[in-house]
MDAnalysis code that builds the backbone (N, CA, C; Angstrom):
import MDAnalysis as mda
import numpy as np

u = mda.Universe.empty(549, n_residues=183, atom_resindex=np.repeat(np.arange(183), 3), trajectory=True)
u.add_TopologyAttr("name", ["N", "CA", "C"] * 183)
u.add_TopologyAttr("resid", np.arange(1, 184))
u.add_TopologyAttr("resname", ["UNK", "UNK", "UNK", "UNK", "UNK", "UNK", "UNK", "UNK", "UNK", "UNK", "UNK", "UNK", "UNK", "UNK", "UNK", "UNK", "UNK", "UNK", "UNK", "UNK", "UNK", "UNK", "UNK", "UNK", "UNK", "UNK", "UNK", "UNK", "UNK", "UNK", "UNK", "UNK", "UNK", "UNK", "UNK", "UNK", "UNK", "UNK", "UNK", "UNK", "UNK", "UNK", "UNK", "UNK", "UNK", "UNK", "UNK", "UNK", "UNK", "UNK", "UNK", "UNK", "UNK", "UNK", "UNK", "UNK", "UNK", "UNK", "UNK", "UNK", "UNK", "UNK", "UNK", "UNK", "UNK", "UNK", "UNK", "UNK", "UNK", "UNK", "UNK", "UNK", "UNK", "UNK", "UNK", "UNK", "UNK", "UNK", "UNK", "UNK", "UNK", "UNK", "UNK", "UNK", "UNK", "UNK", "UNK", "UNK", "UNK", "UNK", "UNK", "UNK", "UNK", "UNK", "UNK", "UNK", "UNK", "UNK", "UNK", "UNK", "UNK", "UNK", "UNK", "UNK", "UNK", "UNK", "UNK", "UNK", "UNK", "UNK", "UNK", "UNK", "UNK", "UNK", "UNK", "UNK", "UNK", "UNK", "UNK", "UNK", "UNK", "UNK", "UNK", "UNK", "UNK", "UNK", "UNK", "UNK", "UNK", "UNK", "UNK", "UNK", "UNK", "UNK", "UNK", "UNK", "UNK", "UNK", "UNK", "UNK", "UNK", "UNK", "UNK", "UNK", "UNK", "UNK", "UNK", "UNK", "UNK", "UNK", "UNK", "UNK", "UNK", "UNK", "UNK", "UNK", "UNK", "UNK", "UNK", "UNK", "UNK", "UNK", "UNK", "UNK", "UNK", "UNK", "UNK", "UNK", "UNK", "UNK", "UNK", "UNK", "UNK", "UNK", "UNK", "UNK", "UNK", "UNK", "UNK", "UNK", "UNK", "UNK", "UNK"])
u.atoms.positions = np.array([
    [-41.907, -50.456, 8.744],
    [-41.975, -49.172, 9.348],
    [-41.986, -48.131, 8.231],
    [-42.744, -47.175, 8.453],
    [-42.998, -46.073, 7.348],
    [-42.476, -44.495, 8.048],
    [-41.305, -44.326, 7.286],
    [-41.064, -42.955, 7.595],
    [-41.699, -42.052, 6.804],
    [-41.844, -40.964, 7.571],
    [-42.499, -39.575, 7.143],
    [-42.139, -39.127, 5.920],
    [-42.601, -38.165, 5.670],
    [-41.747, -37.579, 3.793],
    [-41.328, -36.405, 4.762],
    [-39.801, -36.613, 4.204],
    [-38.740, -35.444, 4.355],
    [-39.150, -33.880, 4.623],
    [-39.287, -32.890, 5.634],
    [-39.728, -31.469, 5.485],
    [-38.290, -30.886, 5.132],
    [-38.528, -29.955, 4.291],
    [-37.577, -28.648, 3.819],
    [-36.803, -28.178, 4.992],
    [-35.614, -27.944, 5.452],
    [-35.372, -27.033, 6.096],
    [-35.853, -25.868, 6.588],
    [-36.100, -25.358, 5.432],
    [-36.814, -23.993, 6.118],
    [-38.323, -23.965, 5.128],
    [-38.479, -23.013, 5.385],
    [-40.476, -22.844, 4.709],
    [-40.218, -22.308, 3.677],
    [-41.349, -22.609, 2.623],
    [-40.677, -21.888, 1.504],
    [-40.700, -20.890, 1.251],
    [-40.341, -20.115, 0.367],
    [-39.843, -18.497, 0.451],
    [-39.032, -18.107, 1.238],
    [-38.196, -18.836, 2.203],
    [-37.536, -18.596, 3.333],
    [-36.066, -19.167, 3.500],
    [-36.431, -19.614, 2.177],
    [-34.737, -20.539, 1.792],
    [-33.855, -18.999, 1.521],
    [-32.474, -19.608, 1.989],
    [-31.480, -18.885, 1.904],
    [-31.032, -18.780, 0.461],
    [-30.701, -17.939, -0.578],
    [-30.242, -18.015, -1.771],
    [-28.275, -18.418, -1.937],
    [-28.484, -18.856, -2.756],
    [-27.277, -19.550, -2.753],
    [-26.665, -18.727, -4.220],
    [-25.310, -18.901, -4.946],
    [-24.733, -18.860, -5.717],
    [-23.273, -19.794, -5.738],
    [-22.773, -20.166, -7.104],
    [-21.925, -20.691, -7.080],
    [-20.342, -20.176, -7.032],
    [-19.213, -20.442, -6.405],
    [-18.049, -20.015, -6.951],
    [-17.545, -20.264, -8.295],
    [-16.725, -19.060, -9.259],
    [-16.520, -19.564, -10.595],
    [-15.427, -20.222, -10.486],
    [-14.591, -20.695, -9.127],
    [-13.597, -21.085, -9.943],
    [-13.343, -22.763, -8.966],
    [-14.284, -22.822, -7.611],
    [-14.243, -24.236, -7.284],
    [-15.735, -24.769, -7.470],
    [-16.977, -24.493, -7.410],
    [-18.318, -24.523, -7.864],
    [-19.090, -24.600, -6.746],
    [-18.296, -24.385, -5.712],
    [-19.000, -24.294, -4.403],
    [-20.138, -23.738, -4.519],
    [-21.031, -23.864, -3.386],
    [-21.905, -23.294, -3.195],
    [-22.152, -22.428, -2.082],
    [-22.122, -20.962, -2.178],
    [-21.896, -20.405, -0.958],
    [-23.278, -19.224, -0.950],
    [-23.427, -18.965, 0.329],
    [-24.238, -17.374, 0.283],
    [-24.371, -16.829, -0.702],
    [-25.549, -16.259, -1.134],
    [-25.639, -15.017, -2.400],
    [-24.525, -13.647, -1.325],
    [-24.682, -13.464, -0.346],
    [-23.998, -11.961, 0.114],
    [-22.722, -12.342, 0.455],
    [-22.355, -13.491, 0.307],
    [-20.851, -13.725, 0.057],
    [-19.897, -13.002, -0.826],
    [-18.978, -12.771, -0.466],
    [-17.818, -11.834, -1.417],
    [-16.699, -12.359, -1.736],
    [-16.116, -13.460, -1.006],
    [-15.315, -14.704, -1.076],
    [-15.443, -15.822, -0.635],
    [-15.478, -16.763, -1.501],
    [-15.331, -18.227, -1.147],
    [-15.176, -18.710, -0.046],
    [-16.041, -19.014, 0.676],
    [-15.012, -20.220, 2.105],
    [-14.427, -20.855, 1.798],
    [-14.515, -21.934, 0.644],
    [-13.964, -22.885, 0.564],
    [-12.414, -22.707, -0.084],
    [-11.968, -22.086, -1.138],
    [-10.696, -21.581, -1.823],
    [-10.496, -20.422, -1.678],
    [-11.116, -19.503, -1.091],
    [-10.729, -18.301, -1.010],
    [-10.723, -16.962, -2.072],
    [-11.615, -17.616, -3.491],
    [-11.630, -16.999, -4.384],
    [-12.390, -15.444, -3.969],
    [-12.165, -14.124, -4.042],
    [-13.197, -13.147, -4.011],
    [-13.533, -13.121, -5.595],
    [-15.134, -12.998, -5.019],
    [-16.045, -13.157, -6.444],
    [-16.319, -11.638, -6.690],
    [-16.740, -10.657, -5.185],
    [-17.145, -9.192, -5.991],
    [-15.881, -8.518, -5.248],
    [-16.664, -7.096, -6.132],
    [-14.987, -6.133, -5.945],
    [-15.069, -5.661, -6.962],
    [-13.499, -4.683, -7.174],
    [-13.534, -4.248, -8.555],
    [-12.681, -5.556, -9.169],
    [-13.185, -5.361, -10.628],
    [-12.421, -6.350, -12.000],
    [-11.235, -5.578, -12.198],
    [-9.866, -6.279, -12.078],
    [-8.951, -5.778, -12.879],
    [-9.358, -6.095, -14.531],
    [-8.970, -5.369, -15.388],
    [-9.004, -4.959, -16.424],
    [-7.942, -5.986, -17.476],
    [-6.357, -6.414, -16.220],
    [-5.669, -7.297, -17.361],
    [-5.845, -8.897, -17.118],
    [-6.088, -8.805, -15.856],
    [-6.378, -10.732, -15.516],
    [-8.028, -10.775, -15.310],
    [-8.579, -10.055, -14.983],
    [-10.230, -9.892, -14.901],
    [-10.571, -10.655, -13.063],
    [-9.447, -10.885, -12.326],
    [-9.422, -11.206, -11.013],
    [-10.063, -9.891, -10.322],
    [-11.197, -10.395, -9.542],
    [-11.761, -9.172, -8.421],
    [-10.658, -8.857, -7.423],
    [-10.848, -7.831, -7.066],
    [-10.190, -7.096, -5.788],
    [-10.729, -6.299, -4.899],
    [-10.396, -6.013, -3.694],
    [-11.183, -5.357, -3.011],
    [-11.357, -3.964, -2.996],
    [-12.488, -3.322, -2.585],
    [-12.770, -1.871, -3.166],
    [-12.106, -1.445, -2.229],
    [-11.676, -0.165, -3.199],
    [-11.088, 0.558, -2.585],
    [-9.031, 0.476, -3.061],
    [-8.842, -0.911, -3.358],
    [-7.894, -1.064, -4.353],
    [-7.390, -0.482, -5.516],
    [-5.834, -0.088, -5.606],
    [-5.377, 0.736, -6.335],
    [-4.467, -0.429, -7.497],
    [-3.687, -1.188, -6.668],
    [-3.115, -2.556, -7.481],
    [-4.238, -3.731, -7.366],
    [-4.245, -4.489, -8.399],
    [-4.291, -5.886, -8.812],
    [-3.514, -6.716, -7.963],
    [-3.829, -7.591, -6.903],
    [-3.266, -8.010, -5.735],
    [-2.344, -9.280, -6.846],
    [-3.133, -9.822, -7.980],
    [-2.579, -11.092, -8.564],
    [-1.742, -10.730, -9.228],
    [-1.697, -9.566, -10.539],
    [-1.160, -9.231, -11.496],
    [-0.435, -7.855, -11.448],
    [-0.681, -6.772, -10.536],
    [0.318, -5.815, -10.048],
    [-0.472, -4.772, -11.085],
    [-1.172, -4.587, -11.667],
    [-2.002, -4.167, -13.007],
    [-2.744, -3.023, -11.975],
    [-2.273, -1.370, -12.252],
    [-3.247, -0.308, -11.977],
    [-4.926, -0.390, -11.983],
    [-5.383, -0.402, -10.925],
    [-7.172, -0.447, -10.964],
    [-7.480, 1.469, -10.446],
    [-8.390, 1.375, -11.854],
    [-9.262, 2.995, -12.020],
    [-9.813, 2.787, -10.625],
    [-9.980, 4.144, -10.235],
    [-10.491, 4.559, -8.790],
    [-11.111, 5.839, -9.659],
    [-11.978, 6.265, -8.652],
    [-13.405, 7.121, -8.986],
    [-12.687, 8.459, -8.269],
    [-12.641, 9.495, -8.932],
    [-11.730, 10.629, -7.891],
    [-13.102, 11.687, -7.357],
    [-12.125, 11.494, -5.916],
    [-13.220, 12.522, -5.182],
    [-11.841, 13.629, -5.042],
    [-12.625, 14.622, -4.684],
    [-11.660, 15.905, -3.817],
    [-11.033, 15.896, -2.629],
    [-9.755, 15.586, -1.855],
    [-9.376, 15.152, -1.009],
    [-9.014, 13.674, -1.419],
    [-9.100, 12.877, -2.357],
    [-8.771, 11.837, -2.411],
    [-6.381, 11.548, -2.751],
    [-6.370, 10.459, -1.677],
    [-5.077, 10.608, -2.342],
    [-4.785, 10.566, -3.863],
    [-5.155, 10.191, -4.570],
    [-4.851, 10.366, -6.103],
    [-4.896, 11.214, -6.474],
    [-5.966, 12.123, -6.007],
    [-5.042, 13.747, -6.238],
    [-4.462, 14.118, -6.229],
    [-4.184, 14.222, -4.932],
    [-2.637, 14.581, -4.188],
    [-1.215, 14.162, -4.818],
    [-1.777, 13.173, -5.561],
    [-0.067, 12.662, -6.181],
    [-0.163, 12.848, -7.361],
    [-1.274, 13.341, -7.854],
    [-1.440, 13.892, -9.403],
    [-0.790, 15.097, -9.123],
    [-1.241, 16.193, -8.399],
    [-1.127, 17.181, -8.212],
    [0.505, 17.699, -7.795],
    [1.333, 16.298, -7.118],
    [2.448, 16.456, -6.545],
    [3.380, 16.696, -8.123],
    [4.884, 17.812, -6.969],
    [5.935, 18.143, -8.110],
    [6.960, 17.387, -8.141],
    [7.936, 16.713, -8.512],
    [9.169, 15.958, -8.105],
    [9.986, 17.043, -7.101],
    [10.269, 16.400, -6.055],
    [11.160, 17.207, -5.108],
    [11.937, 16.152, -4.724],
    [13.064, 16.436, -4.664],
    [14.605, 16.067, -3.933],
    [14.937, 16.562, -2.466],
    [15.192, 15.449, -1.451],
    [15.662, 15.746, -0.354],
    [16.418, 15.161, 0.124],
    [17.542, 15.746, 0.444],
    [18.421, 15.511, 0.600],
    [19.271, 15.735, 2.481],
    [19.946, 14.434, 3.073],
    [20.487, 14.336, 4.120],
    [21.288, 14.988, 4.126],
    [21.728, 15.465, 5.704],
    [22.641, 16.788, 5.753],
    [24.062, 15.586, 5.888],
    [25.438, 16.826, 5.512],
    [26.706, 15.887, 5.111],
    [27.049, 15.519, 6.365],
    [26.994, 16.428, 7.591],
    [28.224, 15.855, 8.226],
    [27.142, 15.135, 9.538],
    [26.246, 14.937, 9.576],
    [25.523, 14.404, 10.149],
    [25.750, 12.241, 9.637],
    [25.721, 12.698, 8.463],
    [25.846, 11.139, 7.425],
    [27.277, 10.826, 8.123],
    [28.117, 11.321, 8.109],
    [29.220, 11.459, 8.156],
    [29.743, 11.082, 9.555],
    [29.470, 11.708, 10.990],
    [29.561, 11.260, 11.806],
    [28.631, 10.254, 12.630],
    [27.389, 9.916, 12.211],
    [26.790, 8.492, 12.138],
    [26.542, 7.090, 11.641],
    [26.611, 7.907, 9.906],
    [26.672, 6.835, 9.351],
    [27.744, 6.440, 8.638],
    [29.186, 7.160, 9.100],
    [30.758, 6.795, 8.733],
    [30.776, 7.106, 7.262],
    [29.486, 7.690, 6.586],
    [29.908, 8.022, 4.791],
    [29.914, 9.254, 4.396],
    [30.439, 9.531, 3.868],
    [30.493, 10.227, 2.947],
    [29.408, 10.872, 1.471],
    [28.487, 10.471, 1.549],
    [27.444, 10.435, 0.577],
    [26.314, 10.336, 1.710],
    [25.277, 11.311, 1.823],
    [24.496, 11.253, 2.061],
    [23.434, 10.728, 1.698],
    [22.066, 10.102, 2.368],
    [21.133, 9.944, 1.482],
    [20.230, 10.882, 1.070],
    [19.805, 10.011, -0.323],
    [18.678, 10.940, -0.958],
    [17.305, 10.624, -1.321],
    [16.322, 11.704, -1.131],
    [15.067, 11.018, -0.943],
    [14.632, 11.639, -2.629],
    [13.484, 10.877, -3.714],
    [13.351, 11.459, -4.786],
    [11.643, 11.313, -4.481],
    [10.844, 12.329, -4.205],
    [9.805, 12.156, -4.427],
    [9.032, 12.554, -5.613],
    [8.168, 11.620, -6.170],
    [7.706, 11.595, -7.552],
    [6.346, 11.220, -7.417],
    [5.244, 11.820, -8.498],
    [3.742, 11.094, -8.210],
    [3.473, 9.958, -7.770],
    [4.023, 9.047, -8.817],
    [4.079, 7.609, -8.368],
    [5.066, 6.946, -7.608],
    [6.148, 7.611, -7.070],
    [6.764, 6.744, -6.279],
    [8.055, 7.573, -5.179],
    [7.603, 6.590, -4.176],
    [9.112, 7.479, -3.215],
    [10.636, 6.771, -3.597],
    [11.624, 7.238, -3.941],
    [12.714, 6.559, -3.886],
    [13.549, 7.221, -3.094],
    [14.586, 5.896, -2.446],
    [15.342, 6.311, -0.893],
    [16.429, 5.743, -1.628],
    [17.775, 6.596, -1.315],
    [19.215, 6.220, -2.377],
    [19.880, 6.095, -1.222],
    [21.054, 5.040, -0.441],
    [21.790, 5.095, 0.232],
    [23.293, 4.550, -0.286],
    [23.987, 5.442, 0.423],
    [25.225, 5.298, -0.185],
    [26.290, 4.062, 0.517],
    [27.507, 3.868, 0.242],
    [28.230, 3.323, 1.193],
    [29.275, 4.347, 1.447],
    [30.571, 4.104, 2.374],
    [31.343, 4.874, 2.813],
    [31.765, 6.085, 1.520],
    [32.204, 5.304, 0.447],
    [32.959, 6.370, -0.583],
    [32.251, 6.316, -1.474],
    [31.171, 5.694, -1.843],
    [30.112, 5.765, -2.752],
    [29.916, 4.246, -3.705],
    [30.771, 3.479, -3.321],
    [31.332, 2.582, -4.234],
    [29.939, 1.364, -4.767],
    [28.953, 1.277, -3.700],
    [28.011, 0.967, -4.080],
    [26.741, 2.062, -3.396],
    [25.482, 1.569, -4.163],
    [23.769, 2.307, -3.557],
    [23.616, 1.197, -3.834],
    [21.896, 1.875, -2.727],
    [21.005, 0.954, -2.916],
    [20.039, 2.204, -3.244],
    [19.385, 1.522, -4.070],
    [18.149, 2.235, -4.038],
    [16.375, 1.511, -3.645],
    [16.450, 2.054, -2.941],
    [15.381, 1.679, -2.364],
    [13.353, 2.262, -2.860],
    [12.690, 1.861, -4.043],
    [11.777, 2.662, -4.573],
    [10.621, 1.820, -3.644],
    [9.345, 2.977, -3.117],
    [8.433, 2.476, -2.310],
    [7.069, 3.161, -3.330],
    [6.151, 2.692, -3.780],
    [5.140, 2.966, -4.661],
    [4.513, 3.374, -3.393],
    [3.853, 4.448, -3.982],
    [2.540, 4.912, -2.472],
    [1.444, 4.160, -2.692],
    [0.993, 3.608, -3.421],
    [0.088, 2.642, -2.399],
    [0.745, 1.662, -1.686],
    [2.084, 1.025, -1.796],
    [2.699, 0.564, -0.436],
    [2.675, 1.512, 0.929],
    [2.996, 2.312, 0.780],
    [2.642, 3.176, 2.148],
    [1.519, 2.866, 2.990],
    [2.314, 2.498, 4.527],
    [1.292, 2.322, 4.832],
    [0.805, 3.449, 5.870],
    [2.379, 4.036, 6.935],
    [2.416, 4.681, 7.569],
    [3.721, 5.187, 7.509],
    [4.323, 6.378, 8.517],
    [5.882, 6.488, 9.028],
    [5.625, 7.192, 10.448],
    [6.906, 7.146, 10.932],
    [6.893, 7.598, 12.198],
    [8.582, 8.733, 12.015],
    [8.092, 9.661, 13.059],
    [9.103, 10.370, 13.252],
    [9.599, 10.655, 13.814],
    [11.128, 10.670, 14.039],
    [12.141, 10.808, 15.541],
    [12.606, 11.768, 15.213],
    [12.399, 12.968, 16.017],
    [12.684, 13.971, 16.413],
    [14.278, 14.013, 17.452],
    [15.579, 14.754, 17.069],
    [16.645, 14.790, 17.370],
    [16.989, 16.107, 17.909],
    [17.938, 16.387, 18.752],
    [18.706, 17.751, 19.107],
    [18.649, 18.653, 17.819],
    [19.729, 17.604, 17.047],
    [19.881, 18.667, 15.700],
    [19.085, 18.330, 14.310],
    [18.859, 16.648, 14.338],
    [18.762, 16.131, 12.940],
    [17.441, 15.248, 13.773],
    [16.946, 14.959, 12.170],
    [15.668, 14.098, 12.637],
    [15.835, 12.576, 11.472],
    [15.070, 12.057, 11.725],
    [15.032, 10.552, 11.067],
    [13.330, 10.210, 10.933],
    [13.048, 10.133, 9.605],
    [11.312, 9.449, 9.313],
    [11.784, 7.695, 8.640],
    [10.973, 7.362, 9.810],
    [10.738, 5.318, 8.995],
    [9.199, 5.599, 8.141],
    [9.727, 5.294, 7.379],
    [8.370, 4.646, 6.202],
    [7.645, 3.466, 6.868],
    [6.608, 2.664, 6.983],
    [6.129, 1.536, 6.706],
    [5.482, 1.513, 5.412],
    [6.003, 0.061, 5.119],
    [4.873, -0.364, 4.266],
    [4.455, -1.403, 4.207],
    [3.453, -1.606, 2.904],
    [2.454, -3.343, 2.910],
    [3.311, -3.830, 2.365],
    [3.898, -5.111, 2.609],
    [4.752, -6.284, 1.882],
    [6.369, -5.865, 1.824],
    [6.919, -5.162, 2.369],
    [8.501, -4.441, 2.176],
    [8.600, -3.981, 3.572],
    [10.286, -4.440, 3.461],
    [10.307, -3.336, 5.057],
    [10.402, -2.152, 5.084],
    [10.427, -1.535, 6.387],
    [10.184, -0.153, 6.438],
    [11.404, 0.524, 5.913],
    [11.400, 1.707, 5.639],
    [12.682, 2.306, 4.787],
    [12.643, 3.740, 5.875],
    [13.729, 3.766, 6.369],
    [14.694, 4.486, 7.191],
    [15.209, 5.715, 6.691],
    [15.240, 7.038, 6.515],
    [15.924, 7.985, 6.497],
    [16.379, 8.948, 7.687],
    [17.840, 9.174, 7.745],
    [18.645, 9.449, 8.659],
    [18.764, 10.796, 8.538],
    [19.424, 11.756, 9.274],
    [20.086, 12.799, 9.719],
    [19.689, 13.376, 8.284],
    [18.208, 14.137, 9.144],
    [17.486, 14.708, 7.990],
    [17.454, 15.924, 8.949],
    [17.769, 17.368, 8.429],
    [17.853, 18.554, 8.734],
    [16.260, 18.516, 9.276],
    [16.089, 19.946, 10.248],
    [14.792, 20.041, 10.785],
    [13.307, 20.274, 9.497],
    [14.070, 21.098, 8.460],
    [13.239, 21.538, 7.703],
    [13.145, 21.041, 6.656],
    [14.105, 19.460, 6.526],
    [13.771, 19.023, 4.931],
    [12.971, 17.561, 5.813],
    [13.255, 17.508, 7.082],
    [12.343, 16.228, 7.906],
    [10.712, 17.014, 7.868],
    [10.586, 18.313, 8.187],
    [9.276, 18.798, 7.897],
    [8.543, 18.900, 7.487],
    [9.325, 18.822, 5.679],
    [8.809, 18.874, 4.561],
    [8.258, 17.793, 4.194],
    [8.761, 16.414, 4.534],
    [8.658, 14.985, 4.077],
    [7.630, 14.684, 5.131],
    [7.351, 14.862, 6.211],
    [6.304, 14.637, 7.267],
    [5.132, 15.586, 6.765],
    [5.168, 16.559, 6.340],
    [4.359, 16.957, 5.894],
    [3.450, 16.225, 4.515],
    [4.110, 16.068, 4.120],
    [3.788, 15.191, 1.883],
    [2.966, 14.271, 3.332],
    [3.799, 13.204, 3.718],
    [3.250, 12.096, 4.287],
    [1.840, 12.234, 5.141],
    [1.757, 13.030, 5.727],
    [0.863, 13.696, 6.679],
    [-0.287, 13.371, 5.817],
    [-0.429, 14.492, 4.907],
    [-1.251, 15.080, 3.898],
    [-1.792, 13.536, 3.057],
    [-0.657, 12.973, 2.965],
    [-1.354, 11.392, 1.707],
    [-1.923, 10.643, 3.298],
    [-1.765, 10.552, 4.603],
    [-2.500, 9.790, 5.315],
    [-3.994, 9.685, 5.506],
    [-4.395, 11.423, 5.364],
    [-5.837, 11.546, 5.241],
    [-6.930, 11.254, 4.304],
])
């Protein structure tokens, strides 16, 4: 019995282009951007210290934690936190005091690169400090009170960070910064 000679899949000129992965040798789609098979992403931006792609639009190096250059537009958040001053805000006393049984209020330190949340214990004897990099940010929400208000942070990979018996106008101020970096 004589079988036929093999036809191509497709016609020629009509083949799908292929490329390899660099780091399992797969063979996947040319318009592929990550691997099926390991999961490697091939395009993106290059970090600069491990040379691992990341996805655009990326501010960290997902592997190595390593700052990736971003292209500045007007309205872009990186402005905004270039442009930002260090401000201190601070929880009202007796609000801390009759909720959260301490004596030490918390304190919020906002800085270009980073939010830090200080909480006290009853007499001060330990903190925590709690630092959230804004590109962790992901969102917050705000509870609005009789007298005092409270903003939750979210973020990517950390839990959300909580500030309490925040006066009307220093909760305003911080919903505001936040507001402003959401757009």
């Amino acid at each position: 019995m004589v079988m036929p000679p093999m036809q191509p899949p497709f016609p020629p000129g009509d083949a799908p282009e292929f490329k390899r992965c660099s780091a399992c040798l797969t063979e996947i789609p040319s318009d592929a951007q990550v691997c099926r098979a390991c999961g490697t992403r091939l395009e993106g931006i290059q970090c600069e210290a491990c040379r691992s792609f990341c996805p655009h639009g990326a501010t960290l190096c997902r592997h190595c934690g390593s700052s990736l250059e971003r292209s500045s537009r007007p309205g872009d958040r990186s402005n905004l936190l270039a442009d930002l001053r260090t401000m201190v805000i601070e929880a009202e006393l007796l609000p801390t005091l009759l909720l959260e049984l301490s004596l030490n209020p918390q304190r919020v330190v906002v800085q270009p690169e980073k939010l830090t949340i200080s909480s006290y214990s009853l007499f001060g004897l330990t903190a925590r400090h709690e630092e959230l990099p804004w590109e962790k940010v992901a969102g917050f929400s705000h509870r609005s009170g009789l007298f005092w208000d409270a903003i939750a942070i979210e973020t990517r990979g950390q839990t959300a960070a909580t500030i309490s018996c925040l006066s009307k106008r220093n909760a305003g101020k911080l919903k505001k910064l936040l507001q402003s970096l959401e757009r």
